[in-house]
N, C-alpha and C positions, 0 to 999 in steps of 0.2 A: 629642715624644719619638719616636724610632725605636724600630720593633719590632724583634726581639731575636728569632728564631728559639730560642734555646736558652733562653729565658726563661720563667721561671713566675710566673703572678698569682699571689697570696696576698692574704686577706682581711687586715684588721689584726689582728680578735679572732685567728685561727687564727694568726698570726705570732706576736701576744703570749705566747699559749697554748704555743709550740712553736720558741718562740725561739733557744735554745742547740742546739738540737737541727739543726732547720735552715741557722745561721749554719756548724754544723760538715759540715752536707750540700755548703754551697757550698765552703767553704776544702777540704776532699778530693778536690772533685770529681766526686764522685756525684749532684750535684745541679746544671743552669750555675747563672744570674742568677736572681736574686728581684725580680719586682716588688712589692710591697706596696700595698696600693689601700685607701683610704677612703670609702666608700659608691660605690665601683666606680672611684675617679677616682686617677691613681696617685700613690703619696705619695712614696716613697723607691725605692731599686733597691739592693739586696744583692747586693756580688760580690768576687770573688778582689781582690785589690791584685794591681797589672800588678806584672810583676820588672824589677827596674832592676839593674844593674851596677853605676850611680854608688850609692856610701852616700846616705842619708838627712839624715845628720849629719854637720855637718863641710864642706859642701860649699861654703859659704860662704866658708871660710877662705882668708885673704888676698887677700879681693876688698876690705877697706878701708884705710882707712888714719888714720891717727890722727895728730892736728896738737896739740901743744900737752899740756896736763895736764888731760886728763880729768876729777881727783877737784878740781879748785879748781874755786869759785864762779867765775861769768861778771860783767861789767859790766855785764851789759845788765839791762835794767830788763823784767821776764816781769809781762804782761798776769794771768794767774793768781795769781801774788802780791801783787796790789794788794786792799787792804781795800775793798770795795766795798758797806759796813754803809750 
């Protein structure tokens, strides 16, 4: 893991304990990165979401393409549907 200049350890108990509190220290900005540690060893890392420009949703659209009729049964014989009692 890279260290993090702007980053703070946090116990888990004291995270747990102070949870909402802290999560909103980071998204403000008053607070950088959270590291979170488990008997000192780190577990997770709490931080701002990067800003992106492109949406979230939607980004996908018209990268596929569709052959045929979707909602009808296929011929082909699926491994998963075999009784296998």
């Amino acid at each position: 893991m890279m260290k993090n200049p702007t980053a703070t350890t946090i116990g888990v108990t004291e995270f747990k304990a102070h949870c909402l509190a802290l999560m909103e220290e980071v998204h403000s900005g008053k607070r950088g990165e959270l590291i979170v540690t488990k008997r000192g060893k780190p577990l997770v890392k709490v931080a701002r979401p990067e800003e992106s420009e492109e949406p979230i949703f939607g980004f996908l659209r018209g990268a596929a393409t569709i052959y045929g009729d979707v909602t009808e049964p296929t011929s082909e014989d699926w491994e998963a549907l075999r009784d296998e009692r």
